[in-house]
C-alpha positions as CSV (number, residue, x, y, z in Angstrom):
1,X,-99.5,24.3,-31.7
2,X,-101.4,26.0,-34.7
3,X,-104.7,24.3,-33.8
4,X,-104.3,25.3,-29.8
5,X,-104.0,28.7,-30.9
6,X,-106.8,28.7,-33.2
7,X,-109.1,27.5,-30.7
8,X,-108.1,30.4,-28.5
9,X,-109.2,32.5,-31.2
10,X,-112.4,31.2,-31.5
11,X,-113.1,31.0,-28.0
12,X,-112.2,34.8,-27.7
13,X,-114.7,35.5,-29.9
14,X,-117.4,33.8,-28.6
15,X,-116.4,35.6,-25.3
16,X,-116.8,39.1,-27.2
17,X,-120.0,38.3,-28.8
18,X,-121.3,37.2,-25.1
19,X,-120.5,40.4,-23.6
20,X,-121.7,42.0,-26.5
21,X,-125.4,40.1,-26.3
22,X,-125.6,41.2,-22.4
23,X,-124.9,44.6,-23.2
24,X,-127.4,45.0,-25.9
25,X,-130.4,43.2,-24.0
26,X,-132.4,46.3,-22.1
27,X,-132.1,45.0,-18.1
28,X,-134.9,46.1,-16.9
29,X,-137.1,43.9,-19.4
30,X,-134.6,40.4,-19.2
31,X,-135.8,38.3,-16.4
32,X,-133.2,37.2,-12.9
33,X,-133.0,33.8,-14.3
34,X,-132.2,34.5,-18.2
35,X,-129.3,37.3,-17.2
36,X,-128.1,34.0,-15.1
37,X,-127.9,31.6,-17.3
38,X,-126.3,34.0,-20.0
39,X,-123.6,34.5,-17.2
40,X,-122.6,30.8,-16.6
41,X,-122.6,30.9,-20.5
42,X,-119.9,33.6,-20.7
43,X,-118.2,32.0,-17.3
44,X,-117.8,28.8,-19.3
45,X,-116.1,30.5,-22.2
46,X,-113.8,32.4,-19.8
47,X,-112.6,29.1,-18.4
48,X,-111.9,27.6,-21.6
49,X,-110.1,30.3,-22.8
50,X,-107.8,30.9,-20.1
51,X,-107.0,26.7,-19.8
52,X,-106.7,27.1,-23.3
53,X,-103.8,30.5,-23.3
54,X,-102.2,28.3,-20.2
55,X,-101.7,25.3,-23.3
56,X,-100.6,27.8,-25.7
57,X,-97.7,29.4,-23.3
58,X,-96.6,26.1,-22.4
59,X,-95.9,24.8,-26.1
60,X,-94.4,28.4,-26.7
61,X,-92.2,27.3,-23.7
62,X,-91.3,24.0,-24.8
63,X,-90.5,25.0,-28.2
64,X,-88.4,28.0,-26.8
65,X,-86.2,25.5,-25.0
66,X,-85.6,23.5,-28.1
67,X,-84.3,26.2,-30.3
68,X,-81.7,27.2,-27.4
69,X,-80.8,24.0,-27.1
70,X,-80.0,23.3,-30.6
71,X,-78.3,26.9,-30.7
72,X,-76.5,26.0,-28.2
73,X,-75.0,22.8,-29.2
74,X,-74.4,24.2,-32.7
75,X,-72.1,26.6,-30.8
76,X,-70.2,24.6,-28.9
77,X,-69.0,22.5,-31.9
78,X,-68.2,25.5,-33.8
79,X,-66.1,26.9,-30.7
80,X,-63.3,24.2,-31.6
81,X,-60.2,24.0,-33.9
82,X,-57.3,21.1,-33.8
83,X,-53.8,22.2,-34.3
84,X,-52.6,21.0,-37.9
85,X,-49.2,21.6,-37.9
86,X,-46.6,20.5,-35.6
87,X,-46.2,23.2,-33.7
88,X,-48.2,25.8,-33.8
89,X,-47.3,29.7,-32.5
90,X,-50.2,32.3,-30.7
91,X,-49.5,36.0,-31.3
92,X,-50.4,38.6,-28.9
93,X,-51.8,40.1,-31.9
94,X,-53.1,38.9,-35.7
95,X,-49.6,40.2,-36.8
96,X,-46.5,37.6,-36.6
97,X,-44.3,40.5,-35.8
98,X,-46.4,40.9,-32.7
99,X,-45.1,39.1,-29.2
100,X,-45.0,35.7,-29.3
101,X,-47.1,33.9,-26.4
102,X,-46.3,30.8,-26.5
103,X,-46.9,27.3,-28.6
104,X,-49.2,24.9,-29.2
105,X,-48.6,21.3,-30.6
106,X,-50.2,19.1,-33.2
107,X,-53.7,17.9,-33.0
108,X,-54.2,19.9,-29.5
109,X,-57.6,21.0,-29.0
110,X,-58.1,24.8,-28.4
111,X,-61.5,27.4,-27.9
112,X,-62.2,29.0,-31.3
113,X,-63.5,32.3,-30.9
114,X,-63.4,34.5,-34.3
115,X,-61.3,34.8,-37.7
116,X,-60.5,38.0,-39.2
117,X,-58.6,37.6,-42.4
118,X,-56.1,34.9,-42.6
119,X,-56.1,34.9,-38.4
120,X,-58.2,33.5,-36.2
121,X,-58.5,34.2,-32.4
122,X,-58.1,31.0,-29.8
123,X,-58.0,30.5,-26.5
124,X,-55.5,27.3,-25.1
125,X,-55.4,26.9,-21.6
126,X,-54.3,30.5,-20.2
127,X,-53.0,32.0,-23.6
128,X,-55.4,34.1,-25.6
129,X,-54.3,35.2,-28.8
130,X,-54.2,34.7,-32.3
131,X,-52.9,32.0,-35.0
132,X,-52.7,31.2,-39.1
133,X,-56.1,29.7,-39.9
134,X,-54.4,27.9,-42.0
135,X,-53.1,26.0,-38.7
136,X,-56.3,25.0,-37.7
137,X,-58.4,22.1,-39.0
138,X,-62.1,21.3,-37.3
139,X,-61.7,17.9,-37.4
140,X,-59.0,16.4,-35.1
141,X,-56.2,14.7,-37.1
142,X,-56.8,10.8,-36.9
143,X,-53.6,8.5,-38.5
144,X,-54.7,4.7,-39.1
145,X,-51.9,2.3,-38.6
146,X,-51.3,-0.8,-40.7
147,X,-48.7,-3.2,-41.5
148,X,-46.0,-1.8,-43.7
149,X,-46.5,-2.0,-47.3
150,X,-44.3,-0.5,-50.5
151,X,-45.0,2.5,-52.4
152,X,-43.5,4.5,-55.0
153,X,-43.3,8.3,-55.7
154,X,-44.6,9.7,-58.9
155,X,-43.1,13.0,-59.1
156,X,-41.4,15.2,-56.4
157,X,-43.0,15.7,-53.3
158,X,-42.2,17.2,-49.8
159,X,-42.5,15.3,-47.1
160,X,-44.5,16.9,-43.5
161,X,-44.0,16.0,-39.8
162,X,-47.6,16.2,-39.7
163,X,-50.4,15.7,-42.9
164,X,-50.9,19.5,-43.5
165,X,-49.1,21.4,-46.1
166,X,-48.4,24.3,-44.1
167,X,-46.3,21.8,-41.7
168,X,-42.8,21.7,-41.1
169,X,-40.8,20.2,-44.2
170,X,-38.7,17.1,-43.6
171,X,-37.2,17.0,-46.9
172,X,-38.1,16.1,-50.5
173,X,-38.5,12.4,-52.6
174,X,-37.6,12.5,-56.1
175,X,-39.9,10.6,-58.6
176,X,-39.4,6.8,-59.0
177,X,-38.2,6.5,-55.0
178,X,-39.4,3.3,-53.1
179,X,-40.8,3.8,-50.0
180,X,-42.6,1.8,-46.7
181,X,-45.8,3.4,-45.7
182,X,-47.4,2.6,-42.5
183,X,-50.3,4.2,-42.6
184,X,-53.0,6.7,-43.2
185,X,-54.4,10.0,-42.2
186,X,-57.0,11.6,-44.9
187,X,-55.2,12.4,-47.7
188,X,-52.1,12.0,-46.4
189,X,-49.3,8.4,-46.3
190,X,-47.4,7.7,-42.5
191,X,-43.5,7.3,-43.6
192,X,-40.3,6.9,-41.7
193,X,-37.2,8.2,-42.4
194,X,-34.8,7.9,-40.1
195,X,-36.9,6.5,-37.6
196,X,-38.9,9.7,-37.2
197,X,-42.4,9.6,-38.7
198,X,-43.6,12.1,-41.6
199,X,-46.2,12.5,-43.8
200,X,-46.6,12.5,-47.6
201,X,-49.9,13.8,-49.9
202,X,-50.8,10.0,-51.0
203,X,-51.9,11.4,-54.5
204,X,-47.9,11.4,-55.0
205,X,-47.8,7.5,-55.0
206,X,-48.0,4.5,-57.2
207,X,-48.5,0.6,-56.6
208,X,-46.4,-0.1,-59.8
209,X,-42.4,2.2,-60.0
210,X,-43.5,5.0,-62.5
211,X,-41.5,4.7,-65.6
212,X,-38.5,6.4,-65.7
213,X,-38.2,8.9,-69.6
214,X,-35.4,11.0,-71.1
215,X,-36.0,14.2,-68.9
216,X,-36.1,12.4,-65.8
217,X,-32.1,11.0,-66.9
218,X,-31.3,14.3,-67.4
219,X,-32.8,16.2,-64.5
220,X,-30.6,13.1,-62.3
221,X,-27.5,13.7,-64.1
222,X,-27.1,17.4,-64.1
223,X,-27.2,16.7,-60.5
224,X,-23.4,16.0,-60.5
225,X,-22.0,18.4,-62.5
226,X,-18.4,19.9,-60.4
227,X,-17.7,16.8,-59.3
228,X,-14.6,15.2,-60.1
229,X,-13.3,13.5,-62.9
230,X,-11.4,9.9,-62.3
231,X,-10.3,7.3,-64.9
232,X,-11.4,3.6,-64.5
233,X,-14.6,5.4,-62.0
234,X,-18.3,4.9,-61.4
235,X,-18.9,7.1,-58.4
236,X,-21.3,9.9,-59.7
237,X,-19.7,11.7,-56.8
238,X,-16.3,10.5,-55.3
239,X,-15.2,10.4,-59.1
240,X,-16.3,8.6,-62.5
241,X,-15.0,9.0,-66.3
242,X,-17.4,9.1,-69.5
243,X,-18.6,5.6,-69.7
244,X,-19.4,5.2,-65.8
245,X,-20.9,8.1,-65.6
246,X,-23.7,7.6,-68.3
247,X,-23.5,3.6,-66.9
248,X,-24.2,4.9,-63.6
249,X,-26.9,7.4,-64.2
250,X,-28.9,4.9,-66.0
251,X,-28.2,2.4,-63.6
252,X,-30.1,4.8,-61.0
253,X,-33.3,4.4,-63.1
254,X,-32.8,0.5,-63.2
255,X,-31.1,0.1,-66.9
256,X,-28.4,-2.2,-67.5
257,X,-25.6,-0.5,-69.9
258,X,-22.3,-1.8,-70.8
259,X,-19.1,-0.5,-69.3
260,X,-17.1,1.0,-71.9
261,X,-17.5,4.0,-74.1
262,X,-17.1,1.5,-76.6
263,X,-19.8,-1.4,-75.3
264,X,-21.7,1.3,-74.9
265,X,-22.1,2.7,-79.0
266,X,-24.0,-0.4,-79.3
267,X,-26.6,-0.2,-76.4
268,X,-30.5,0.7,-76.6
269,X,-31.6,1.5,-79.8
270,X,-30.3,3.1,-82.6
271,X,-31.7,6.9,-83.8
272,X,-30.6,10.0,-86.2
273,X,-28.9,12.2,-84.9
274,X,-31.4,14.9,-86.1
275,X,-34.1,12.4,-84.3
276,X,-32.2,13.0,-80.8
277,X,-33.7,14.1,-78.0
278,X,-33.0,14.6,-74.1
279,X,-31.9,11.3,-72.1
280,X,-30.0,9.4,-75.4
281,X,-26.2,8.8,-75.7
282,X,-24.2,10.8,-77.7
283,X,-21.3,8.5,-78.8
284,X,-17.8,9.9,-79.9
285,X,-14.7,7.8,-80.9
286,X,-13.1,7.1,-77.3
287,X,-16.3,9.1,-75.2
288,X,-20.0,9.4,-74.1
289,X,-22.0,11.8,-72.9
290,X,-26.0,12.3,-72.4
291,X,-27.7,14.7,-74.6
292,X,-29.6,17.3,-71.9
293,X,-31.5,19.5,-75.1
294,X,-30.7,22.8,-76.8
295,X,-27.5,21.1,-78.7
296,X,-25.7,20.2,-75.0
297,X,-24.8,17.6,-72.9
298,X,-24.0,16.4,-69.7
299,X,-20.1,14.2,-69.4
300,X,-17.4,13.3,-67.2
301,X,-14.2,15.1,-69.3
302,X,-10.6,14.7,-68.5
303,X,-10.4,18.2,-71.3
304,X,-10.5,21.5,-70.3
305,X,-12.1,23.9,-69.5
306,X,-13.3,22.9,-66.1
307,X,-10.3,24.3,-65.7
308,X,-8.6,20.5,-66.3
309,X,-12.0,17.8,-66.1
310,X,-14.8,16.4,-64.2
311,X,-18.6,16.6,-64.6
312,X,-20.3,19.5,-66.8
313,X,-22.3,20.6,-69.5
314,X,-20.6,21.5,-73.2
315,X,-21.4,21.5,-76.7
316,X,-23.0,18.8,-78.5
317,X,-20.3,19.1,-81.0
318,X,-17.3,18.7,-79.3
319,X,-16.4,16.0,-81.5
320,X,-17.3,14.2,-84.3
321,X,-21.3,12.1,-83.3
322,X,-20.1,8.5,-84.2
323,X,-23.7,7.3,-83.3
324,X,-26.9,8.4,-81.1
325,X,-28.4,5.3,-78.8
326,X,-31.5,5.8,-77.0
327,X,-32.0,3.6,-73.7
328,X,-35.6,4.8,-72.9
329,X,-37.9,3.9,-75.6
């Protein structure tokens, strides 16, 4: 295109300098046949340059059409969002005080139109109003199904109905909880829990159970303080006494402790007392507890207060410490 055009250049100024030679020769001296054949000259020059502007308007043309064609397409993808949540609700207005239009679900395509702030404008359908960015994703959520497989959760994590974390909660898994995945979608695992499928950020599980340390016992047992006291139990929350209790919590976490308060002064390992720390056994003559920090524990007491027993937190030195075992190393 740059050479067509220079032609036309040149060719314009050879047509100038023509008209400029015929106007400078005197015509009464220049002969019929000279002021001829300088005018098929100039005639010649004239055709070129006008087949030449016809070349030059065409590629303009062409290359025109191509930039509204790619402007165009570019638009039309930008025009689109996918619902990321699982149910999605347009405002009348970018204000969730405003009347409510109506609801769109997950992965739903919609018309994209502008964002102002934290709200974007859609269109779906026959409703035209405006929604959370945050519930829109450009790419349309795709979930890859496999055979089920076992994973673990590393720390706490809320589960989704769909893999955005601006979805509906289903709930929470605590650390160290085996689960069946089913799938994928991004960054995001396919569960099931009771038969209904949700989503959990993958970056919270493990191949291999995560190993279980002193502030994860605690964290567990504190769980079931109120609950009752019973003698001869091991239900954390139908009823337990000392030694269940601490059997049971462990037992959660897959240790193996004796029974009795007793048994129990000899599990795990051995440790000062001024070595203790959260998660080991605080052994008394007759009880147990689990030392939770800060000179407290965590036991199942048939002694008041409480007003007469059950599950709760008290002084380290509610007795005389017989012995301090630690079952996490």
């Amino acid at each position: 295109m740059k050479n067509t055009v220079m032609r036309c250049l040149s060719f314009s100024f050879i047509f100038i300098m023509c008209i400029s030679l015929v106007s400078a020769y005197n015509l009464k001296e220049v002969r019929a046949d000279e002021i001829s054949e300088i005018t098929d000259q100039v005639q010649e020059v004239a055709d070129e340059v006008s087949e030449t502007t016809d070349e030059v308007t065409e590629a303009v043309e062409q290359a025109a059409e191509v930039d509204v064609q790619e402007v165009s397409q570019t638009d039309v993808e930008a025009e689109f969002r996918y619902v990321a949540v699982d149910s999605m609700k347009v405002y009348k207005k970018a204000d969730s005080s405003s009347k409510l239009l109506g609801k769109v679900q997950w992965k739903k395509k919609v018309t994209y139109i502008k964002e102002t702030k934290k709200w974007s404008k859609i269109t779906y359908k026959d409703i035209t109003g405006y929604v959370l960015t945050s519930n829109l994703t450009e790419k349309c959520p795709v979930v890859t199904k496999k055979d089920p497989y076992v994973r673990y959760v590393t720390k706490k994590a809320t589960i989704r109905k769909t893999p955005s974390t601006v979805s509906t909660s289903g709930g929470s898994y605590e650390k160290g909880k085996k689960l069946t995945c089913y799938g994928i979608s991004d960054d995001w695992t396919l569960i099931k829990k009771n038969d209904k499928e949700y989503f959990i950020q993958t970056k919270y599980l493990s191949k291999k159970k995560p190993k279980a340390t002193g502030e994860d016992v605690v964290k567990y047992a504190k769980k079931f303080v109120g609950n009752k006291y019973k003698y001869g139990g091991t239900s954390l929350t139908k009823g337990t006494d000392c030694s269940g209790f601490t059997q049971s919590v462990y037992k959660h976490f897959g240790y193996k402790i004796p029974r009795t308060s007793s048994e129990q002064r000899s599990a795990g390992k051995s440790v000062k007392f001024a070595k203790r720390k959260a998660g080991d056994i605080i052994c008394y003559s007759g009880h147990v507890a689990i030392y939770i920090g800060d000179d407290k524990i965590v036991h199942a007491s048939n002694s008041k207060p409480y007003p007469q027993g059950g599950i709760k937190i008290s002084s380290v030195y509610i007795k005389e410490i017989k012995s301090v075992r630690r079952i996490i190393q």
